[in-house]
FIDREN-314524 format. One record per residue (C-alpha): x, y, z; residue in one letter; chain. Coordinates in nm, 3 decimals, decimal comma, m for minus. Example, Ala and Ser with C-alpha at 12.3 -4.5 7.8 and 13.67 -1.06 7.14 Angstrom:
2
+---------+---------+---------+----+----+
!       u !       v !       w ! aa ! ch !
+---------+---------+---------+----+----+
!   1,230 !  m0,450 !   0,780 !  A !  A !
!   1,367 !  m0,106 !   0,714 !  S !  A !
+---------+---------+---------+----+----+
//
This chain:
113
+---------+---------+---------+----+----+
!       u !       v !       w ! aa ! ch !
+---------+---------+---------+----+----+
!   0,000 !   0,000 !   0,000 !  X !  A !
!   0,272 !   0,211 !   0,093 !  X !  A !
!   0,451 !   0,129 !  m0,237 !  X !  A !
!   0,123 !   0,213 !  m0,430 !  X !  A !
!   0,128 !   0,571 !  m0,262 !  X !  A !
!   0,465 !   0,602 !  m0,341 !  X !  A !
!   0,430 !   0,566 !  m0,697 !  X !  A !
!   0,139 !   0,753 !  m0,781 !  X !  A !
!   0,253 !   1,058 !  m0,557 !  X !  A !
!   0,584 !   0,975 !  m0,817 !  X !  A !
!   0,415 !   0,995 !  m1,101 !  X !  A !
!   0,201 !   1,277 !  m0,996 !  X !  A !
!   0,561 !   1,510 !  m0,938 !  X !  A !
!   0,631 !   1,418 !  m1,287 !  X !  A !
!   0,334 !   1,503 !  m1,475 !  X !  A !
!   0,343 !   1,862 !  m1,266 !  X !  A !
!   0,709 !   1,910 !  m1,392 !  X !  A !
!   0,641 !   1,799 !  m1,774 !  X !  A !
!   0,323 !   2,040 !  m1,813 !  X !  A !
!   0,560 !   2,323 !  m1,667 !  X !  A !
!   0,842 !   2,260 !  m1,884 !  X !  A !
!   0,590 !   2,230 !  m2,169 !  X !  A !
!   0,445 !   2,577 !  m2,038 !  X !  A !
!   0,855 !   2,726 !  m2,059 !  X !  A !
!   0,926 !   2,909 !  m2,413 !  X !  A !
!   1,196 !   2,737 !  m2,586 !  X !  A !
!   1,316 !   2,930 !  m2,821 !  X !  A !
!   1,396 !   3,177 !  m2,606 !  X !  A !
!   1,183 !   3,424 !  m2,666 !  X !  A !
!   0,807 !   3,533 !  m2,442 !  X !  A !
!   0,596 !   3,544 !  m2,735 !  X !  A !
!   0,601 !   3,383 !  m3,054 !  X !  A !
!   0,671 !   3,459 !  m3,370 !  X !  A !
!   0,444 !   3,642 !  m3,603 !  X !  A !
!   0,450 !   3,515 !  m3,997 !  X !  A !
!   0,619 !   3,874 !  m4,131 !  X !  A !
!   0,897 !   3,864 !  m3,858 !  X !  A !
!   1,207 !   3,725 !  m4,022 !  X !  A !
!   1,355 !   3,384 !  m3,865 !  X !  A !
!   1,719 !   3,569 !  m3,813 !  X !  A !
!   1,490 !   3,818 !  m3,585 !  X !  A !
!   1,590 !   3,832 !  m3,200 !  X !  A !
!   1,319 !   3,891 !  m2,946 !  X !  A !
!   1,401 !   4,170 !  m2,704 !  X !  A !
!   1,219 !   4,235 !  m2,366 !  X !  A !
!   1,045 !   4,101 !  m2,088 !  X !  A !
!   0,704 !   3,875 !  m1,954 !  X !  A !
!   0,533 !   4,267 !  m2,006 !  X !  A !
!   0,651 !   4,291 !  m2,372 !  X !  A !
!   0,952 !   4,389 !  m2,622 !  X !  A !
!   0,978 !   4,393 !  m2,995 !  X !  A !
!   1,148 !   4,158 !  m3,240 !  X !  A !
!   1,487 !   4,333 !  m3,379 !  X !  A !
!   1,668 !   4,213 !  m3,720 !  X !  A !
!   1,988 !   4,401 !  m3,699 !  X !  A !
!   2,240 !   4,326 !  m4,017 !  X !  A !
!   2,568 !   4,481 !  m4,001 !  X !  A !
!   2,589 !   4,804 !  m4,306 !  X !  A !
!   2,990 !   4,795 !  m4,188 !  X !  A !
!   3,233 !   4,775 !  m3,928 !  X !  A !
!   3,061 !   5,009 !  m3,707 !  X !  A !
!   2,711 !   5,021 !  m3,792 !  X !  A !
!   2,364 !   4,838 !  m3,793 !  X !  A !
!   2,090 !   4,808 !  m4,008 !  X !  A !
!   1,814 !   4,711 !  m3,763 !  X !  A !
!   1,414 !   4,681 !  m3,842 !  X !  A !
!   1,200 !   4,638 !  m3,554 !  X !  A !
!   0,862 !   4,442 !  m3,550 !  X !  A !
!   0,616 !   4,465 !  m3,289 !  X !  A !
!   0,629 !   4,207 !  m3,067 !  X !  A !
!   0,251 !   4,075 !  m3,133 !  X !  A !
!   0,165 !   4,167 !  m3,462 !  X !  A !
!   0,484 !   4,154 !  m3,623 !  X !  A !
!   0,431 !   4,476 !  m3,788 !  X !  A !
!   0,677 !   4,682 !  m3,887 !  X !  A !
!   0,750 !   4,939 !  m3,610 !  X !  A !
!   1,080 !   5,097 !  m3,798 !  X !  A !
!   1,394 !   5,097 !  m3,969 !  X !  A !
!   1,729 !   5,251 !  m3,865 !  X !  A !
!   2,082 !   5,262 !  m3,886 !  X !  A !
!   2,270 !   5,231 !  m3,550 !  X !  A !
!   2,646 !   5,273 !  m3,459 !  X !  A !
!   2,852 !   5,221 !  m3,203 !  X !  A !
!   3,169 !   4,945 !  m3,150 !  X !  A !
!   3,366 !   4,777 !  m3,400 !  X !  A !
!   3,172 !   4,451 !  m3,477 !  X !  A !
!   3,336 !   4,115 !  m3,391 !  X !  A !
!   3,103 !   3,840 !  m3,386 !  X !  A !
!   2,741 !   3,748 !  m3,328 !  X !  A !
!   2,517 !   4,011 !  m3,198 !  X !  A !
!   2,319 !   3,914 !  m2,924 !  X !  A !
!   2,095 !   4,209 !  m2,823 !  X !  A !
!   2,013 !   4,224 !  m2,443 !  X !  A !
!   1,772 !   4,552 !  m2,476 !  X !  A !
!   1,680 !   4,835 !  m2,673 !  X !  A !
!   1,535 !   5,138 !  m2,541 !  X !  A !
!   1,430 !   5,307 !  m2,826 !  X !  A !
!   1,721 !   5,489 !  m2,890 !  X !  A !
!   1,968 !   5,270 !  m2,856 !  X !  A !
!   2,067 !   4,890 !  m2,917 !  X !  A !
!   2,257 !   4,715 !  m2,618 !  X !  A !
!   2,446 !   4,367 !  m2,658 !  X !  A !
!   2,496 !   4,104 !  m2,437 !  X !  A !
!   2,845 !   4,222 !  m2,474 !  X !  A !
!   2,779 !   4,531 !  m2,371 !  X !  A !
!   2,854 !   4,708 !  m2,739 !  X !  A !
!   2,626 !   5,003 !  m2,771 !  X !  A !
!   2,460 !   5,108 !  m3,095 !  X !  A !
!   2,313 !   5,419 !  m3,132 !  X !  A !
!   2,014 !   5,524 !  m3,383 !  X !  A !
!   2,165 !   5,809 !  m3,606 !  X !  A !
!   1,955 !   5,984 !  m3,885 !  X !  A !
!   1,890 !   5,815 !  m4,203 !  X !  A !
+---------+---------+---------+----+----+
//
């Protein structure tokens, strides 16, 4: 009997931890992705919202990003940003609007077009 309760309370633990690891994003973003936001788009923000960024380097120094809203996946803008020489992979940690942030802690910022 003991065994019995055992298992099921077993059983029960996993099911709880499958349906909230099913509940985790896994592609690392909150929200997914609309149909008009390109694939090489990065989601940037948090559980209350963000935007999808495409950012392809124009040179050395500078970015051309467009940004999609983070729902929709409409076009919210496109702009050139510069900042630091880039070196590798962009991984954007935030953008506030006016400027782009890596992971790495390069700044990009928007310039006129």
């Amino acid at each position: 009997m003991i065994l019995k309760k055992l298992t099921i309370s077993i059983l029960t633990a996993l099911s709880a931890l499958i349906v909230v690891f099913l509940l985790i994003p896994q592609n690392g973003s909150e929200f997914k992705r609309p149909k008009s936001v390109p694939i090489s788009a990065q989601w940037v923000g948090g559980s209350d919202g963000g935007d999808w960024i495409d950012c392809k380097p124009k040179n050395s120094k500078e970015l051309e990003c467009s940004i999609f809203a983070n729902v929709t996946g409409a076009l919210i803008e496109k702009a050139t940003f510069k900042g630091e020489t880039i070196e590798s992979e962009l991984i954007i940690d935030y953008f506030d609007g006016s400027q782009i942030v890596t992971t790495d802690n390069l700044e990009f910022k928007k310039i006129d077009n």
